[in-house]
GUDREN-549985 format. One record per residue (C-alpha): x, y, z. Coordinates in pm, whole numbers, plus 50000, padded with zeros to 5 digits. Each point is the difference from the previous one (the first is absolute). Example, Ala and Ser with C-alpha at 12.3 -4.5 7.8 and 13.67 -1.06 7.14 Angstrom:
BEGIN
px->51230&py->49550&pz->50780 .
px->50137&py->50344&pz->49934 .
END
This chain:
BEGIN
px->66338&py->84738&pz->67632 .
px->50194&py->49659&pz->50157 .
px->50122&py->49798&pz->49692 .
px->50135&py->49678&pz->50146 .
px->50220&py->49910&pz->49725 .
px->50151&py->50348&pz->50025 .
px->50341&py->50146&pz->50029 .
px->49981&py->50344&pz->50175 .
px->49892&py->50031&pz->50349 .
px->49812&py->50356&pz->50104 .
px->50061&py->50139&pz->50317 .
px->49737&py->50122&pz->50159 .
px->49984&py->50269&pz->50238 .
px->50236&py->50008&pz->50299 .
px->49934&py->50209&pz->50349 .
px->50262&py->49999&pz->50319 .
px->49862&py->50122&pz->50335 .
px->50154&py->50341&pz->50080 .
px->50087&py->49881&pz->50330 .
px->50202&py->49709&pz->49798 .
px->50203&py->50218&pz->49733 .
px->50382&py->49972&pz->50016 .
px->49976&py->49639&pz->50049 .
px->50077&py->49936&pz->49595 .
px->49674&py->49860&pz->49981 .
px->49900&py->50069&pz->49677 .
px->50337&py->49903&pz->49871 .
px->49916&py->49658&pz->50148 .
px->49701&py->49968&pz->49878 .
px->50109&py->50085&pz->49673 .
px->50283&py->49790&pz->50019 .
px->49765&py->49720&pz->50096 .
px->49825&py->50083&pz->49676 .
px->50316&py->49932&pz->49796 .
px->50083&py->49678&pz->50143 .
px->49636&py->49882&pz->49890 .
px->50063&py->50112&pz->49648 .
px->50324&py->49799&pz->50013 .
px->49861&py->49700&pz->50117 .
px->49681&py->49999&pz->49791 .
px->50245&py->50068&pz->49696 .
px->49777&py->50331&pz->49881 .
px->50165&py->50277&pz->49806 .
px->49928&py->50320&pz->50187 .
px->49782&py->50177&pz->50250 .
px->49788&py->50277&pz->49910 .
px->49830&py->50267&pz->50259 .
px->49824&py->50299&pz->49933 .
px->50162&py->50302&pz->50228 .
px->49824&py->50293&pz->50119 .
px->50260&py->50328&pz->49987 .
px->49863&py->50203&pz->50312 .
px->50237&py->50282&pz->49996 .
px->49918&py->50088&pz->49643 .
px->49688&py->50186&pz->50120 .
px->50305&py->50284&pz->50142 .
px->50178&py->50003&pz->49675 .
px->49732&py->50004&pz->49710 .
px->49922&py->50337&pz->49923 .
px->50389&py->49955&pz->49861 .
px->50080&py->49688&pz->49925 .
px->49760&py->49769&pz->49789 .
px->50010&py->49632&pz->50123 .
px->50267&py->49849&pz->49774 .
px->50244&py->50311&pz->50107 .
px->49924&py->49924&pz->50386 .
px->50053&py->49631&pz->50008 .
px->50382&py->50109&pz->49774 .
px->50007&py->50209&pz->50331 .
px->49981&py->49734&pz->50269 .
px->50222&py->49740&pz->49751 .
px->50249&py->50280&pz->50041 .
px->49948&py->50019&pz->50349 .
px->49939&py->50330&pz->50020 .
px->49672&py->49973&pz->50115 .
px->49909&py->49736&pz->50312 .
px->49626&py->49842&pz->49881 .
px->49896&py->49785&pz->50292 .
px->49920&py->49746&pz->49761 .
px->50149&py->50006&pz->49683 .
px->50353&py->50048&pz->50206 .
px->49933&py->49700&pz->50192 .
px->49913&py->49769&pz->49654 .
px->50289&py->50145&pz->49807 .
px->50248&py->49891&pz->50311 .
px->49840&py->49642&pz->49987 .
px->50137&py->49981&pz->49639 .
px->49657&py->50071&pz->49797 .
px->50011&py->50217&pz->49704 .
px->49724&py->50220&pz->49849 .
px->49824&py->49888&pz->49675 .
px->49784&py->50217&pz->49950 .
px->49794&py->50316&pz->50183 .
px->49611&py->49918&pz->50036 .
px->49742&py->50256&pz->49988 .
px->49699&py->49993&pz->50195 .
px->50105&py->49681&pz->50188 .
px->49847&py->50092&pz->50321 .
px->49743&py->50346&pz->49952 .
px->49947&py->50041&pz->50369 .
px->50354&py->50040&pz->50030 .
px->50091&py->50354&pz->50022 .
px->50335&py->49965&pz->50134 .
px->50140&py->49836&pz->49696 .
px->49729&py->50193&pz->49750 .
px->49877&py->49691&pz->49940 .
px->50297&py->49889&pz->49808 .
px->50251&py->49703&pz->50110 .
px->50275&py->49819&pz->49844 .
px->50008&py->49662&pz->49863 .
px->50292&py->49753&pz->50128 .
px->50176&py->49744&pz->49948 .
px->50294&py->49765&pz->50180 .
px->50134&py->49695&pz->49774 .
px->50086&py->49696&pz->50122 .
px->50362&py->49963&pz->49857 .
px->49934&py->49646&pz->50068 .
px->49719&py->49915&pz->49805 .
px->50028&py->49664&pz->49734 .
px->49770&py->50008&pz->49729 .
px->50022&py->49623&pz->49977 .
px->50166&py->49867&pz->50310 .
px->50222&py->49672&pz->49967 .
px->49793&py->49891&pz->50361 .
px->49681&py->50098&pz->50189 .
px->50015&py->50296&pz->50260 .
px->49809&py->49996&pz->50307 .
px->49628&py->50099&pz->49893 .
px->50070&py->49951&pz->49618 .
px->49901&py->49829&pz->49706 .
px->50285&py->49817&pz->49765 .
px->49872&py->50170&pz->49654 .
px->50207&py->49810&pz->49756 .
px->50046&py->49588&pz->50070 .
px->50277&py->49818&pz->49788 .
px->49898&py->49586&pz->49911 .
px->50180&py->49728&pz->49844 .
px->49807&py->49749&pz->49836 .
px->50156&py->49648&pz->49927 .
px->49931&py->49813&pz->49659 .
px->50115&py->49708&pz->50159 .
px->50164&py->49718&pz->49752 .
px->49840&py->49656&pz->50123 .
px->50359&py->49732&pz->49976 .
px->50053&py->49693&pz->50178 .
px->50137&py->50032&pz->50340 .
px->50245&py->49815&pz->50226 .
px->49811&py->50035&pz->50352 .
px->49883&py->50292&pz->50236 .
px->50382&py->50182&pz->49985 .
px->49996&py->49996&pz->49634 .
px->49666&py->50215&pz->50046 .
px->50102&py->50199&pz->50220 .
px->50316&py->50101&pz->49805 .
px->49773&py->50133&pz->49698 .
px->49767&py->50174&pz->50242 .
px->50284&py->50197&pz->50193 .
px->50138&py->50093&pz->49650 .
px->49685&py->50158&pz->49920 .
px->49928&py->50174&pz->50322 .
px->50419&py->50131&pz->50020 .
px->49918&py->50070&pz->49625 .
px->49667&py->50241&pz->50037 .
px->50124&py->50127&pz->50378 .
px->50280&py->50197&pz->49814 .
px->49818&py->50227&pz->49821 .
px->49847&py->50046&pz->50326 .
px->49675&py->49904&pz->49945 .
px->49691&py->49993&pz->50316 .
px->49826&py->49682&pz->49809 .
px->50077&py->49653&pz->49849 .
px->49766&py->49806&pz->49804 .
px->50021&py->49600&pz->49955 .
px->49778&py->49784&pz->49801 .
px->49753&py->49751&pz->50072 .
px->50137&py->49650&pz->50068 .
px->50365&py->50124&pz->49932 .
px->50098&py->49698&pz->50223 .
px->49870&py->49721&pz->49786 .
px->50296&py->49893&pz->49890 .
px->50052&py->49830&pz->50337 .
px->49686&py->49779&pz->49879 .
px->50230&py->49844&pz->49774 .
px->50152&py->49805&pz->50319 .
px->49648&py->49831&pz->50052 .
px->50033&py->49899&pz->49603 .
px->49884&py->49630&pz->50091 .
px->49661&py->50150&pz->50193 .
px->49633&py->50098&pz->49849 .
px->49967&py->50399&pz->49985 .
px->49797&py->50048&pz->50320 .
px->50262&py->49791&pz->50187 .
px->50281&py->50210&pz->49808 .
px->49845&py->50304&pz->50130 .
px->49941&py->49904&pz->50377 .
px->50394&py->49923&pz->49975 .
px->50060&py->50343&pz->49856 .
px->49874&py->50156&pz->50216 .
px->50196&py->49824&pz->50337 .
px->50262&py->50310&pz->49831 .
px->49780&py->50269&pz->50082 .
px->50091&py->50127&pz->50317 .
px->50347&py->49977&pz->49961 .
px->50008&py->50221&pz->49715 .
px->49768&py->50244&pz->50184 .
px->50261&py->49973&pz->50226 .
px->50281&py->50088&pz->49737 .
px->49733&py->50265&pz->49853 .
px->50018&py->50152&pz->50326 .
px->50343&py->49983&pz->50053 .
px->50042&py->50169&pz->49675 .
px->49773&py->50259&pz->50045 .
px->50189&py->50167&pz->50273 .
px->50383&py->49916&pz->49940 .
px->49876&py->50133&pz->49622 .
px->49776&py->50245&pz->50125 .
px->49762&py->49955&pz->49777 .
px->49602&py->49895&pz->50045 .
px->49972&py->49681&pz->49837 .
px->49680&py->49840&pz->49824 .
px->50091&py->49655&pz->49994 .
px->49820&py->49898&pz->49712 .
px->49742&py->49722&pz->50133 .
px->50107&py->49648&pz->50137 .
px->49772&py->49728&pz->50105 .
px->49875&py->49974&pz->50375 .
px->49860&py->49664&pz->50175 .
px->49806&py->50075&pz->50304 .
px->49786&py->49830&pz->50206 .
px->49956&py->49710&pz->49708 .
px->49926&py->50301&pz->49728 .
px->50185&py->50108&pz->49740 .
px->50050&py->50364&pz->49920 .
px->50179&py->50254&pz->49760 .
px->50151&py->50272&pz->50168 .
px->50240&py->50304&pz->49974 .
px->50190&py->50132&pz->50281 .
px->50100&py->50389&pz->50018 .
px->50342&py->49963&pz->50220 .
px->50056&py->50385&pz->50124 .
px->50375&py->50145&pz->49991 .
px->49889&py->50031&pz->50418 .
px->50005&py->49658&pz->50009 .
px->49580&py->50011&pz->50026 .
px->49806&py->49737&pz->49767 .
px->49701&py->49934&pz->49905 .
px->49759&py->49812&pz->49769 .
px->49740&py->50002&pz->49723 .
px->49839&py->49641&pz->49929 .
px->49880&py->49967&pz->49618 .
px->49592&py->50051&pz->49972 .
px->49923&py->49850&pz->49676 .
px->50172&py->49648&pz->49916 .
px->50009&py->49910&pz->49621 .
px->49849&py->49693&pz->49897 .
px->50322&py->49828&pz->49961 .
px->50130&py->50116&pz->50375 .
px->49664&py->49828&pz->50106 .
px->50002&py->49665&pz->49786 .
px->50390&py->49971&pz->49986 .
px->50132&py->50094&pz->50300 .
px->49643&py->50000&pz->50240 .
px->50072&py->50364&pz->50063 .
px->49742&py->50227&pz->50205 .
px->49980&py->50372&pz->50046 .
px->50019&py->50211&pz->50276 .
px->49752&py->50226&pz->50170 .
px->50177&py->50343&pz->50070 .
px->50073&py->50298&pz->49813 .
px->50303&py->50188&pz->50128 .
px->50174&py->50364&pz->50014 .
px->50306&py->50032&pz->50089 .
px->50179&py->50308&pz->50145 .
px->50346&py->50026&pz->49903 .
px->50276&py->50311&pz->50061 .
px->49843&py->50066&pz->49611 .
px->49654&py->50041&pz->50029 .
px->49728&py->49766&pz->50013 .
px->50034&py->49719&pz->49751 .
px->49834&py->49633&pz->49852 .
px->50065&py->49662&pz->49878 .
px->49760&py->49808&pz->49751 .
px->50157&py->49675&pz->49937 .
px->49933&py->49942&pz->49614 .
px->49603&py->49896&pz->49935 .
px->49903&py->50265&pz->50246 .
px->50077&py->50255&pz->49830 .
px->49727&py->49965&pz->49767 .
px->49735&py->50023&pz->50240 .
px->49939&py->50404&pz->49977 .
px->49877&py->49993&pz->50371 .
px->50282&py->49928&pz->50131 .
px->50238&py->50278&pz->49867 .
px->49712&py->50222&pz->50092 .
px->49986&py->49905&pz->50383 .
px->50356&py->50075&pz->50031 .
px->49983&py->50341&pz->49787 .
px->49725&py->50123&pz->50244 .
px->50230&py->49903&pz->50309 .
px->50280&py->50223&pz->49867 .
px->50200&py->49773&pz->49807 .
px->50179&py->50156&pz->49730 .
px->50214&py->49678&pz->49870 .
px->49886&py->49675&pz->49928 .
px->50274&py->49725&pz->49973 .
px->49893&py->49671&pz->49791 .
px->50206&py->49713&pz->50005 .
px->49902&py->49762&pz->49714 .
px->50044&py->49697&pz->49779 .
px->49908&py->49934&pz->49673 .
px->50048&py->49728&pz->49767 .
px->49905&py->50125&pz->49652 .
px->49910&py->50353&pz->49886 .
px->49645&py->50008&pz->49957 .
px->50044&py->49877&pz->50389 .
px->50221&py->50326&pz->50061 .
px->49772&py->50203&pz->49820 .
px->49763&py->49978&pz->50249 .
px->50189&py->50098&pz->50294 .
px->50183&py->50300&pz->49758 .
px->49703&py->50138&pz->49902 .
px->49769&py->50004&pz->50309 .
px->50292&py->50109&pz->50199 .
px->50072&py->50298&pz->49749 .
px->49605&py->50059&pz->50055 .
px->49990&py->49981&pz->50341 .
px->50316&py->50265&pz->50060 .
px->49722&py->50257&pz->49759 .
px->49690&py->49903&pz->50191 .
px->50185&py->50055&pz->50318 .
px->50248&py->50277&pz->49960 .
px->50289&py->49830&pz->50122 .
px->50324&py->49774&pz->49907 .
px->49963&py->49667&pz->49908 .
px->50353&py->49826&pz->49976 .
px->49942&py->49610&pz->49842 .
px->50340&py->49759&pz->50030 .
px->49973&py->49651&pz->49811 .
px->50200&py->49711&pz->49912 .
px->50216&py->49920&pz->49686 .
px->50115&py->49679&pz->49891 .
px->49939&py->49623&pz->50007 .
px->50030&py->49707&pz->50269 .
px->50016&py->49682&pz->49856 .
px->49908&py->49718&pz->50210 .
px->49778&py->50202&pz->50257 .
px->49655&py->49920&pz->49914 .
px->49739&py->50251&pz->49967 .
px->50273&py->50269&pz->49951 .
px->50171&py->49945&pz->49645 .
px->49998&py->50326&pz->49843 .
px->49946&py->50378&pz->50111 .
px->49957&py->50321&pz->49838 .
px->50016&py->50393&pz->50104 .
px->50062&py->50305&pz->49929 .
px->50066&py->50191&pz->50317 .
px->49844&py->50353&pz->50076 .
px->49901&py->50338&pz->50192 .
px->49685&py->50122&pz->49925 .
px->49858&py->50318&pz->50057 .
px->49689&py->50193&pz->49974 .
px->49933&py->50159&pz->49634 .
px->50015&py->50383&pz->49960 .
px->50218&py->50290&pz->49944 .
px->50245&py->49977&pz->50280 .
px->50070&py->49598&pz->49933 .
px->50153&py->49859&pz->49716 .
px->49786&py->50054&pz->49735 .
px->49962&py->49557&pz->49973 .
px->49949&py->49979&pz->50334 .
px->50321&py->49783&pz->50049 .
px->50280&py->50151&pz->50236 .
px->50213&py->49710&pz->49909 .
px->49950&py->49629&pz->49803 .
px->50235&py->49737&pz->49960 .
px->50158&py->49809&pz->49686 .
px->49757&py->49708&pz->49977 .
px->50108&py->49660&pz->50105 .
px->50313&py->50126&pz->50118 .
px->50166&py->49966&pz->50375 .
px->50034&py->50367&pz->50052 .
px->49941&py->50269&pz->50256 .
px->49793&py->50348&pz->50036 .
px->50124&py->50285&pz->50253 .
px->49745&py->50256&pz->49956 .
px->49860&py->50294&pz->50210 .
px->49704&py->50064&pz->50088 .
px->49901&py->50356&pz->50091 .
px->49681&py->49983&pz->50223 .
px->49978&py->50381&pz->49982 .
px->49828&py->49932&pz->49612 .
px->49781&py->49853&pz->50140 .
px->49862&py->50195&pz->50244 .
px->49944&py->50266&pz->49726 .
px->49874&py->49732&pz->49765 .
px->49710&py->50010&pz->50275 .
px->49946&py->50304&pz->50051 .
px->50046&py->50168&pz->49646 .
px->49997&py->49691&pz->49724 .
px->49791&py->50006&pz->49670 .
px->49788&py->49766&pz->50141 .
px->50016&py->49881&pz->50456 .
px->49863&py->49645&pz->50004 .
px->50016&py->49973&pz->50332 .
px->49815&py->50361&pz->50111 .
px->49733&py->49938&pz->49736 .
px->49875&py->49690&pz->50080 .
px->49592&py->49967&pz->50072 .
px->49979&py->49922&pz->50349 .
px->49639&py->50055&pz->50042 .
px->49984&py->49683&pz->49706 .
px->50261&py->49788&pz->50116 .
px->50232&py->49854&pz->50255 .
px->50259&py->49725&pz->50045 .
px->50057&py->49897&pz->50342 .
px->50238&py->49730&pz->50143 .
px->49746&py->49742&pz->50167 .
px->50226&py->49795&pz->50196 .
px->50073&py->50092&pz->50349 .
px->50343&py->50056&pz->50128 .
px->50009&py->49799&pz->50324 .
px->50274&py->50212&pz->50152 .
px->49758&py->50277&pz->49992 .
px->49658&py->49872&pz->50128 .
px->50188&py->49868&pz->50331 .
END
């Protein structure tokens, strides 16, 4: 039966016209079929061959002695002959395989070609494949006081150079990691403080960006501030290593965004496909809204980045343990990157606290707390982990418990109610 996450392709029957024999068709169409196991990365074909000239040799040879025969050449099989010259060897000699098929006395052999080829874990995606194992950094960034926009950009280059050489596909920022540059509007009320902020945020997309691909590395830049159209957002930008980007507006505002800053939340919920799989960002507070991580799991998403700022531990508590909940409810990664540090003299941001994390799904083939990697607490540090998405497909399929497959659909629903403009026009 077709298994797409397989990694053998079976060749099914091939026939050339008489009229067309001599032409090497069959060697081209074979040879056709090894370039496609080369390109999807799979680790062998298998075909089932009839032996037709047995059916001459069996009252003294048994099947096993004939197809030693036709290996040693010294008998011509019209089949077997042509398989073993397209480099396939025989695994095994099936009875019964066909019991119309008197020729070959209903046996046939078994075959295999191996792709010499074949990466268990390739470093980059083939043509047709899925990247099984995903490597992230995720920045415990230390909060400091900061001499202008260079001075920035100079920490967040170290970082990227930092995480890029252990050759990682991901990079994970905090929340707000650019409110040090607040401290320039020290003299201004908080919502004023904020508006300036955020006059920085497209040129460090831009240097996100830039990053991204002389780094090659896909970049989550944390979440900066956005003013548009006389409304003030939250938002992180994912900055491919193609030089692609795109962005996911915060949801849920805190109360303090709202009354401090006059913050509102967006109205979209985004997946992004990357040259890793399907992934999402939940900037802080929305990750403990359950219906969220749940809309992305059932589009395929299989990690969930969360950017996010916290001043005091029962405060990071919050986001640690829903986002530890939502990677079990959901089956997937959920990689949380926070702030460290103090900044005095920028109001409304005085102290932070984190502790930095992976978190996975909880049984057997996870780590046995459900953490793939935590930080020191309240220390500027950095996670490279990887992730292998492979654990979780059998985590699906073949867990203790499959949250996602046992849900009560004929009892309830959650549906995304707002309509995406791009797609009613």
């Amino acid at each position: 039966t077709h298994d797409s996450n397989g990694d053998t392709l079976y060749g099914i029957d091939v026939f050339v016209h008489p009229e067309y024999r001599n032409m090497r068709l069959g060697r081209r169409l074979y040879d056709a079929r090894k370039e496609l196991c080369e390109k999807l990365n799979l680790r062998a074909i298998i075909v089932g061959g009839r032996i037709p000239g047995y059916k001459k040799h069996h009252k003294k040879l048994s099947a096993r002695q004939y197809i030693d025969e036709v290996k040693k050449k010294e008998i011509l099989d019209p089949i077997l002959t042509f398989q073993l010259a397209n480099d396939f060897h025989v695994r095994k000699v099936i009875s019964n395989y066909m019991p119309e098929d008197e020729e070959s006395r209903t046996h046939a052999a078994l075959l295999e070609w191996i792709n010499v080829f074949y990466e268990e874990h390739p470093e980059t995606t083939l043509f047709g494949a899925e990247k099984s194992l995903v490597r992230v950094g995720v920045v415990q960034w230390n909060m400091r006081t900061l001499q202008g926009l260079p001075d920035l950009f100079k920490y967040i280059e170290f970082f990227v150079d930092t995480v890029s050489g252990y050759k990682a596909d991901f990079i994970l920022f905090p929340e707000f990691f650019n409110a040090p540059l607040m401290g320039e509007s020290n003299a201004d009320s908080a919502a004023d403080a904020v508006r300036n902020l955020a006059e920085y945020t497209d040129a460090i997309k831009d240097k996100m960006s830039e990053l991204a691909v002389s780094y090659n590395i896909n970049i989550i830049a944390g979440s900066m501030p956005l003013y548009e159209d006389n409304t003030l957002y939250n938002v992180s930008y994912l900055c491919r290593r193609d030089g692609t980007s795109d962005a996911q507006f915060k949801l849920h505002v805190t109360p303090d965004e709202e009354n401090y800053w006059g913050m509102q939340g967006g109205d979209k919920l985004r997946v992004f496909d990357t040259d890793s799989g399907k992934i999402g960002i939940l900037i802080c507070f929305d990750i403990e809204f359950p219906e969220l991580p749940r809309l992305l799991a059932e589009k395929g998403v299989n990690i969930i980045f969360v950017p996010f700022l916290t001043d005091t531990k029962s405060a990071f508590l919050r986001v640690q343990r829903c986002a530890a909940a939502r990677a079990i409810e959901n089956e997937c990664y959920v990689a949380i990157s926070g702030s460290v540090g103090n900044l005095p003299g920028v109001e409304n941001m005085d102290i932070q606290y984190a502790q930095s994390a992976v978190f996975t799904p909880s049984d057997f083939m996870f780590p046995h707390d459900a953490i793939l990697a935590e930080a020191t607490a309240n220390a500027e540090t950095t996670l490279v982990v990887d992730m292998d998405l492979d654990l979780l497909k059998r985590q699906r399929t073949h867990g203790s418990v499959r949250n996602i497959h046992t849900r009560r659909h004929d009892l309830y629903e959650i549906k995304w109610l707002k309509e995406d403009k791009k797609k009613s026009e």
